[in-house]
MIBA-379971 format. One line per 2 residues: number of its first residue (from 0); their letters; for each residue x negated, y negated, z negated of C-alpha. Coordinates in steps of 0.1 Angstrom, whole numbers, always signed. Last residue first. Example, Ala and Ser with C-alpha at 12.3 -4.5 7.8 and 13.67 -1.06 7.14 Angstrom:
<pts>
1> sa> -137,+11,-71 | -123,+45,-78
</pts>
This chain:
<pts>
92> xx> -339,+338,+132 | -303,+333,+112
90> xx> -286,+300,+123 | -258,+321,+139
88> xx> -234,+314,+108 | -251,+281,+87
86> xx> -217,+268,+80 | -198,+297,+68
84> xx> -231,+303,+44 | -233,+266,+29
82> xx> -192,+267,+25 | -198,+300,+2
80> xx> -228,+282,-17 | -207,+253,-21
78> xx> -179,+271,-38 | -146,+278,-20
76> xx> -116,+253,-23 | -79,+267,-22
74> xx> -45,+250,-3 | -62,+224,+17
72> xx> -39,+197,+33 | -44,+192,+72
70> xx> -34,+160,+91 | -32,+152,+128
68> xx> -37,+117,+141 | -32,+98,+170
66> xx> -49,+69,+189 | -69,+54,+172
64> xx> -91,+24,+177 | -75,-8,+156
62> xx> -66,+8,+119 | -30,+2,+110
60> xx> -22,+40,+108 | -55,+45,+88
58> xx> -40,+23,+59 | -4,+26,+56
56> xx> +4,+62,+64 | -25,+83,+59
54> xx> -45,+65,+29 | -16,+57,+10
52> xx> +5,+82,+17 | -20,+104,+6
50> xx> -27,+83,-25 | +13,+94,-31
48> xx> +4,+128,-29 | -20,+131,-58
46> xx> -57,+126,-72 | -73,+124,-34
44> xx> -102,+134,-18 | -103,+129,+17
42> xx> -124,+137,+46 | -122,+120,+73
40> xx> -128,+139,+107 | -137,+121,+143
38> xx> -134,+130,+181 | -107,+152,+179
36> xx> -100,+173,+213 | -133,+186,+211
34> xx> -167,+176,+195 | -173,+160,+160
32> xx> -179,+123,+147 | -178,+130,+111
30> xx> -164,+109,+82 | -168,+118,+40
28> xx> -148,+108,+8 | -121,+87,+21
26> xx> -103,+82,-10 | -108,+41,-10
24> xx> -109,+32,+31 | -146,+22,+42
22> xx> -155,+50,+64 | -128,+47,+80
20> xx> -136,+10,+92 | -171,+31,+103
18> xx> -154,+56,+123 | -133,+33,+141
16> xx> -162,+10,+156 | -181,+48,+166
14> xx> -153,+59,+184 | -140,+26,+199
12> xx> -151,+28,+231 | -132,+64,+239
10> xx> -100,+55,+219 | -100,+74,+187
8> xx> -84,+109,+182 | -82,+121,+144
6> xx> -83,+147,+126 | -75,+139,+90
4> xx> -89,+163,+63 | -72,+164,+30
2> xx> -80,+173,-7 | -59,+172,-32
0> x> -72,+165,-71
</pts>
């Protein structure tokens, strides 16, 4: 199983619009609007390179609303507890 995140930049009105068709592409596991220069993150999980292709290439490239894409493969995955503390980091009272 791979697992991919796709930053992507969506045109200004369409954020939300783009987001949701996203949302709906087979592998796409999880979508976040996020701050910064990308304004949304799909999170894919994927059961070899050729689904990547899939989603990247043929499906999110002929999506209406985006403008450009950058796309990050993930070499090692942490347990949830570990991802749980990195994300709560200054939350501490």
């Amino acid at each position: 199983m791979l697992t991919a995140m796709v930053l992507i930049q969506a045109e200004r009105t369409q954020i939300v619009a783009t987001a949701e068709r996203i949302a709906r592409i087979r592998f796409v596991s999880e979508v976040y609007s996020v701050t910064g220069e990308w304004d949304i993150v799909a999170m894919l999980k994927l059961p070899s390179f050729e689904h990547l292709d899939e989603v990247v290439t043929l499906s999110l490239r002929s999506l209406e609303g985006i403008v450009k894409t950058q796309t990050l493969l993930a070499f090692r995955t942490y347990s949830p507890e570990q991802l749980d503390s990195g994300f709560s980091l200054g939350l501490e009272s």
